[in-house]
C-alpha positions in Angstrom: 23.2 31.1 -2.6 25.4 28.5 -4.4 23.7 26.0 -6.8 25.2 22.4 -6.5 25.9 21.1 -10.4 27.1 18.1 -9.3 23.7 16.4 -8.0 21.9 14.0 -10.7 17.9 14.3 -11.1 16.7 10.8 -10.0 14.7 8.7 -12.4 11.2 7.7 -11.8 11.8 4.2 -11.1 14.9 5.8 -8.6 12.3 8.2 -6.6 10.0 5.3 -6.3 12.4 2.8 -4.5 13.8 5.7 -2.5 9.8 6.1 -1.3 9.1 2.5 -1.0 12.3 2.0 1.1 11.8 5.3 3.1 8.3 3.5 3.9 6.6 6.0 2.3 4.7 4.2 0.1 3.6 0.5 0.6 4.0 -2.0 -2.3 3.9 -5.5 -2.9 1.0 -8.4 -2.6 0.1 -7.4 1.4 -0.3 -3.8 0.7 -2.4 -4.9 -2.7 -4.5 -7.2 0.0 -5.3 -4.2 2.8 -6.0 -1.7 0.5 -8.4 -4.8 -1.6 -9.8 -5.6 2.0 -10.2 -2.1 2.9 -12.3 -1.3 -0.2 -14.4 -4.4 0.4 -15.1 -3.2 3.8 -16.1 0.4 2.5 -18.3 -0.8 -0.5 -19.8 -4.5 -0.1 -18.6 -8.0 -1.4 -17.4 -7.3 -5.0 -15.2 -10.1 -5.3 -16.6 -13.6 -5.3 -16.2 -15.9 -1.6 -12.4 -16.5 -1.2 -10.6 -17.5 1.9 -7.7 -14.9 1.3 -9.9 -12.1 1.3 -11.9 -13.3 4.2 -8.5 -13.3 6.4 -7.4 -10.0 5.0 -11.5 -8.2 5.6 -10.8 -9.9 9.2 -7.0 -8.9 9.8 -8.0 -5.0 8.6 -11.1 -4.8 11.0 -8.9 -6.2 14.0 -6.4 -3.6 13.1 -8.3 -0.4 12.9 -10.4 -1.8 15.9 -13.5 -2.7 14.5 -15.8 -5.8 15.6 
């Protein structure tokens, strides 16, 4: 079996765009908001009354099929 010496090691910051792009991995404020909402579902109100995370608690039920 031949080695091939020509491929580059990616960096970090390369792997991680090539996952975020693949849609391996989700980034950015929406993601930050579901997985925020998700947690708030799982464990209680930690985060004082705001309309944002209201929606997002609401959009994540709705989505996973929960009343």
């Amino acid at each position: 079996m031949s080695t091939n010496t020509a491929m580059k090691p990616l960096t970090t910051d390369q792997h991680t765009l090539g996952r975020i792009e693949r849609g391996e991995i989700r980034a950015g404020r929406e993601a930050a908001r579901e997985i925020a909402a998700r947690a708030e579902a799982a464990y209680g109100d930690v985060w004082p009354a705001d309309h944002a995370w209201a929606q997002a608690v609401t959009a994540v039920a709705q989505k996973d099929g929960a009343q």
